[in-house]
C-alpha positions in Angstrom: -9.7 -16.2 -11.3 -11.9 -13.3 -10.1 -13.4 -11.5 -13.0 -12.1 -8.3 -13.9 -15.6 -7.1 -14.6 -16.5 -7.8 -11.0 -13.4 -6.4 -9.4 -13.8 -3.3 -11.1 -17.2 -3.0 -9.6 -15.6 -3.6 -6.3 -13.4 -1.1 -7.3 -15.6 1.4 -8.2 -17.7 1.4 -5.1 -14.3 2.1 -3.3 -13.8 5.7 -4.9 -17.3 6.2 -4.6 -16.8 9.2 -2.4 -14.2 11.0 -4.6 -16.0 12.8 -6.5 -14.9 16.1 -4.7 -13.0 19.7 -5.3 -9.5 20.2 -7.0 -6.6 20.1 -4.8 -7.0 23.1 -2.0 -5.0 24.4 0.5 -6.1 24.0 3.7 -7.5 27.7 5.7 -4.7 29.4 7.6 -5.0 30.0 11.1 -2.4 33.3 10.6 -0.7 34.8 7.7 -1.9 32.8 4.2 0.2 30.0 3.4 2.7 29.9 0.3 1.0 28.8 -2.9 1.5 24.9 -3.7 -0.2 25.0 -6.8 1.1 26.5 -9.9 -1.0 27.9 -12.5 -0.3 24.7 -14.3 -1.4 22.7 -11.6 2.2 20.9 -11.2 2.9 20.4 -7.2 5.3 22.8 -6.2 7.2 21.5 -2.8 9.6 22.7 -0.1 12.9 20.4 0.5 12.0 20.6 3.9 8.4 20.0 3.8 6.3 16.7 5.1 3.8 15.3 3.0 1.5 12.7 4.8 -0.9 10.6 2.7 -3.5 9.6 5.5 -6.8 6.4 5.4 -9.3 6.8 7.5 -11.8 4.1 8.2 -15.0 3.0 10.4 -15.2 0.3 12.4 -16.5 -2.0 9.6 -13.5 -1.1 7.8 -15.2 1.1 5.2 -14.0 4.2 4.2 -14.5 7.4 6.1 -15.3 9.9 3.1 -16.6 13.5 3.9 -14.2 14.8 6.2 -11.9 18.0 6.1 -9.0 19.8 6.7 -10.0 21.3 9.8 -11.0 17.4 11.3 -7.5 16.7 11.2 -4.8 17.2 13.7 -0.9 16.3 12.8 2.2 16.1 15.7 5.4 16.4 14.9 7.6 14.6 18.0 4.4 15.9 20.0 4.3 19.5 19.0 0.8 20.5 16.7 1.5 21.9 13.1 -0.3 23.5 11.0 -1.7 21.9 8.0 -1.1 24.4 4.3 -2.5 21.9 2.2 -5.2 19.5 2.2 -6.6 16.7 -0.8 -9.0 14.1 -0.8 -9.0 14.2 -4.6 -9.9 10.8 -6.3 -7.5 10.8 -8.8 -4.4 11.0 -7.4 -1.1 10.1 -9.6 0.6 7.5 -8.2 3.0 5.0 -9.6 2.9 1.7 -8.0 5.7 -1.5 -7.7 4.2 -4.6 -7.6 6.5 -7.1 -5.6 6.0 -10.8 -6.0 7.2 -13.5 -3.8 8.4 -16.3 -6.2 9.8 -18.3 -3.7 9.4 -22.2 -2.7 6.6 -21.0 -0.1 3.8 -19.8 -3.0 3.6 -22.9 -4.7 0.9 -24.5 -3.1 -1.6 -21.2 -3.8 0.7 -20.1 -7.0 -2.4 -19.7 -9.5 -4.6 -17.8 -6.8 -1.6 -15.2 -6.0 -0.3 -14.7 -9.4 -4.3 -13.8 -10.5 -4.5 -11.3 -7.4 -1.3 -9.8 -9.1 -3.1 -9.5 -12.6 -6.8 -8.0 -11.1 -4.5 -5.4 -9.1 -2.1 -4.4 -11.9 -5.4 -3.8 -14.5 -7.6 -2.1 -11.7 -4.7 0.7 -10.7 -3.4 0.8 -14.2 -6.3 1.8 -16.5 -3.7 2.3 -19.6 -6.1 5.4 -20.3 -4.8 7.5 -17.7 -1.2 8.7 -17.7 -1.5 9.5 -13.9 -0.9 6.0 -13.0 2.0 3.8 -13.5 3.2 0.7 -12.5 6.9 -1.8 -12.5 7.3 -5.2 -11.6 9.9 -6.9 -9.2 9.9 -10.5 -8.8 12.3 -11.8 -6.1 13.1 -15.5 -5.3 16.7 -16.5 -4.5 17.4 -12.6 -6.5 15.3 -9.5 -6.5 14.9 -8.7 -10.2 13.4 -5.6 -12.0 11.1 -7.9 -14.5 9.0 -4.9 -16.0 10.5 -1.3 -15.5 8.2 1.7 -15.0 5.1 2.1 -17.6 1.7 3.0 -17.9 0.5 -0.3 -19.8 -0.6 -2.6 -18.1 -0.6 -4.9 -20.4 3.2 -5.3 -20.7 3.5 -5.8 -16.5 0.0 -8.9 -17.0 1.9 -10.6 -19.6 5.2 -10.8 -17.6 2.9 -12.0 -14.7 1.2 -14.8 -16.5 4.9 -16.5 -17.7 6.5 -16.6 -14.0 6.8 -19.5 -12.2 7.5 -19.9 -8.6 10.9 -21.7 -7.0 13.9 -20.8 -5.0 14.5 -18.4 -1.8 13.1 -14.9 -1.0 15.1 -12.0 -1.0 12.1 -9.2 -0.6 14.2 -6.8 0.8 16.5 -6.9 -1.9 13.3 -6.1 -3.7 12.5 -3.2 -2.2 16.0 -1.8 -2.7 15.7 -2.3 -5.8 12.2 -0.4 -5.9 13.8 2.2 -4.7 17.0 2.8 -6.2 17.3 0.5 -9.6 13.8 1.7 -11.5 13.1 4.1 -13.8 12.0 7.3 -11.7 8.8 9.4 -13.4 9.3 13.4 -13.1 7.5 14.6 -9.8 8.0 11.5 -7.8 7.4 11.1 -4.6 4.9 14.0 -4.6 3.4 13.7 -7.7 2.9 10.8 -8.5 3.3 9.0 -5.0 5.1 6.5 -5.0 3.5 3.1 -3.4 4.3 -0.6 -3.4 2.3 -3.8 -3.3 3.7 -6.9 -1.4 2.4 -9.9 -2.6 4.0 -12.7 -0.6 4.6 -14.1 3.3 7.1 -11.8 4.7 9.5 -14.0 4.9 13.7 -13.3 3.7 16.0 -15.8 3.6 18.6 -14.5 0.7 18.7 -10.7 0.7 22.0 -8.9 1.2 20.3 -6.1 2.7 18.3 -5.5 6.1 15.1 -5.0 7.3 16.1 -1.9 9.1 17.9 -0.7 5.7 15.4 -0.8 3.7 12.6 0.5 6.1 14.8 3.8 6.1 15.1 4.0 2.3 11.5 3.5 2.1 10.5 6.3 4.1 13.3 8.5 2.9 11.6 8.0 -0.6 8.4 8.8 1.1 7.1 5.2 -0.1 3.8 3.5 1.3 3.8 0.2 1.2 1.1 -2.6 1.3 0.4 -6.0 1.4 -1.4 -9.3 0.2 0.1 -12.2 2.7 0.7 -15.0 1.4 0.2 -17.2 4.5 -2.2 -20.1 4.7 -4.4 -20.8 7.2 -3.5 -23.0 10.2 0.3 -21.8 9.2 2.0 -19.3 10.8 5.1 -17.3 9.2 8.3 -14.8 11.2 8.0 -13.0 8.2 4.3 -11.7 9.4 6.0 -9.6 11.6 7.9 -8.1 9.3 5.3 -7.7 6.6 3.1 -5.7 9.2 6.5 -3.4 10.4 6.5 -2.7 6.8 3.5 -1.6 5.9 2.6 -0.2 9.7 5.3 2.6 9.8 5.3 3.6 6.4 1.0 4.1 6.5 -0.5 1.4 4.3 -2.0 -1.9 5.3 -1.7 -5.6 4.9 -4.6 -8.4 4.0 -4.4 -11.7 4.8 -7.1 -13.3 2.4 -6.2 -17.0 3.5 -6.1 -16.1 7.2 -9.9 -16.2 7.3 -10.8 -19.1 5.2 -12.7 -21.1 7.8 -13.7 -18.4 9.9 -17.9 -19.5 10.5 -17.5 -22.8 10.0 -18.8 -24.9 12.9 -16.7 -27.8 14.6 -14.0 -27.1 11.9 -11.7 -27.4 14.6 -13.6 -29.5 17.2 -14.5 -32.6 14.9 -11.4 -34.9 14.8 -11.6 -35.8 11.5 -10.2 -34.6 8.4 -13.8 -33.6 6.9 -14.4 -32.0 10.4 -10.6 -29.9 10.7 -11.1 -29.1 6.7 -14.5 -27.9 6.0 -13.4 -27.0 2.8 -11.4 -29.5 1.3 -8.4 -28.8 -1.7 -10.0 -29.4 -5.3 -13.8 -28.8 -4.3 -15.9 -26.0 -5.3 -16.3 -24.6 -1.9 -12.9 -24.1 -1.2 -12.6 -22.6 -4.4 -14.8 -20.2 -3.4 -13.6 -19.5 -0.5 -10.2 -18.5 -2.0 -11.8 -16.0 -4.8 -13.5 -14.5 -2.1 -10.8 -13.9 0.1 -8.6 -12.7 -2.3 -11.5 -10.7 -4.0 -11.9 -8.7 -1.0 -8.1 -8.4 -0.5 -7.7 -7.2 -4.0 -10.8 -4.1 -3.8 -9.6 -3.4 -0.3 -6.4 -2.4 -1.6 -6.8 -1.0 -4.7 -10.1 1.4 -3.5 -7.2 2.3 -0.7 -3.9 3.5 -3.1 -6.3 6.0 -4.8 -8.8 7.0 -2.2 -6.2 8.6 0.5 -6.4 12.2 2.4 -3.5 14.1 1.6 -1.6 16.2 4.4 0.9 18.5 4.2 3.3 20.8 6.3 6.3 22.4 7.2 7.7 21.2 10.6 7.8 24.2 13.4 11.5 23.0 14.1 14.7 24.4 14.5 17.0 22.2 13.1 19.8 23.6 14.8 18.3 23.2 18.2 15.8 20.2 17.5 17.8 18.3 14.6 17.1 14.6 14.6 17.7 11.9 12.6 14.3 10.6 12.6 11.1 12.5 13.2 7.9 10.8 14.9 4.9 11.9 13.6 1.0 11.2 14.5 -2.5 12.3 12.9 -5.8 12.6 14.8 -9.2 13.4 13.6 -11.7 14.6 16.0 -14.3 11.5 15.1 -14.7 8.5 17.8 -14.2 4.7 16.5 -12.0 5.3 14.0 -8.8 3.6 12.2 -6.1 6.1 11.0 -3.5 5.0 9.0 -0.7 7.1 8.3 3.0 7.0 8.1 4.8 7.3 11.5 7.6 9.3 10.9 9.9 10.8 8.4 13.3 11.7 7.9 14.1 15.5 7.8 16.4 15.5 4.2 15.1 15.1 0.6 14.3 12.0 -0.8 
């Protein structure tokens, strides 16, 4: 198990760059934008407003830290808005599901996975900071709510340490249930934002509902998801693809900590023997290794991510009678070469 000391650190080093202003609203370009801050600091928002959590990264993957309202450009189906409110605060509420694959397919890495869960659920819920709070879904051959909506971590880790593995998948079951069967905090989905955490392959094989359903109720509830696939190396899985949909149009990421586990090893693959194929073989110390690092880096990449996010927001230059769509596309630019920017894709014009 990674240490929690060192993941922390990991951590840490993540949110380096936060330490930054309060919340601001972004310069007008015309007349001054409506306030979205009361005096109390509780987030004030518009039914028919578009909030747009946004990562940006270099090409090493790190993050992209100093930047400002006026480096960002949003489209709405094409057209340019204008921005009325702009964040890179550090500390930014969020309550976070944590969904974990308990299906047949996890055995084999079980004890790796479940200590990933445990080293995300204690970095992103401090238990000092009633800003962040977390739930727990397990799903196998049912989606369950194991651990409803609370600040202590504590309660979520113990859970996580008594589950065992066995049965189907039904994640998006799961994610209905993330959605519609928890215990909703006052302010979601602007304040706290609501995000969830994938830990697991992909893959469905009992759910009652769709891909395509859920997807919708996701980013009707304005929820980012991520992921931590669960996929060995040398193994590939359908529910990849649907894993990356997930987390693609809704603006989070997946890591595949396994996927890179022999990745500069010479003749691994050229050497016809099992010693060649299998540099690192099952119960040594070096393969060992190679799992806590992979899911070390997995873990820091996206826990430093949930809490280190540019926030955007708007109100679509639309008429709805003329321009009314089901589904809005939506796209951010920043005026910086060899970047990665993720952000959610589009949005459906109705409150959550």
């Amino acid at each position: 198990m990674v240490g929690r000391f060192s993941i922390a650190l990991a951590f840490g080093a993540a949110l380096a760059f936060a330490q930054t202003p309060e919340l601001k609203p972004a310069a007008p370009e015309t007349e001054p934008a409506k306030p979205v801050v009361s005096p109390s600091s509780q987030i004030q928002v518009q039914v028919n407003e578009v909030i747009v959590p946004v990562t940006v990264t270099d090409e090493k993957g790190r993050f992209v830290s100093n930047l400002d309202a006026k480096d960002f450009r949003i489209f709405d189906e094409g057209k340019e808005q204008r921005l009325h409110f702009f964040s890179r605060e550090q500390k930014q509420p969020v309550v976070v599901g944590f969904l974990v694959d308990m299906s047949n397919a996890n055995r084999l890495h079980w004890k790796t996975y479940q200590d990933a869960a445990i080293e995300l659920v204690l970095n992103l819920l401090p238990g000092d900071d009633p800003k962040y709070s977390g739930y727990l879904i397990t799903y196998g051959n049912e989606a369950e709510v194991a651990v409803d909506t609370t600040p202590d971590a504590e309660k979520i880790v113990d859970k996580l340490r008594k589950i065992k593995p066995g049965g189907g998948a039904a994640l998006y079951d799961a994610i209905d249930l993330a959605c519609r069967k928890r215990h909703v905090l006052s302010g979601e989905p602007y304040d706290p934002r609501r995000v969830l955490i994938i830990i697991g392959d992909g893959h469905d094989s009992a759910s009652k509902k769709s891909l395509d359903e859920v997807l919708e109720l996701a980013q009707r509830n304005l929820v980012t998801i991520y992921g931590i696939g669960t996929t060995a190396f040398g193994f590939n899985s359908e529910g990849d693809k649907n894993l990356a949909r997930l987390v693609e149009e809704t603006g989070g990421r997946a890591e595949y900590p396994l996927q890179g586990l022999y990745q500069g090893v010479s003749g691994y693959l050229s050497t016809p023997s099992d010693d060649g194929n299998y540099a690192y073989q099952v119960g040594t110390g070096g393969y060992a290794a190679e799992i806590s690092g992979g899911i070390f880096h997995a873990v820091a990449n996206i826990a430093g991510e949930v809490t280190t996010q540019y926030i955007l927001r708007y109100t679509p230059d639309i008429n709805p009678q003329t321009e009314g769509k089901l589904y809005r596309n939506i796209r951010v630019a920043v005026d910086l070469p060899n970047v990665k920017i993720r952000a959610r894709k589009g949005y459906y014009p109705a409150a959550p």
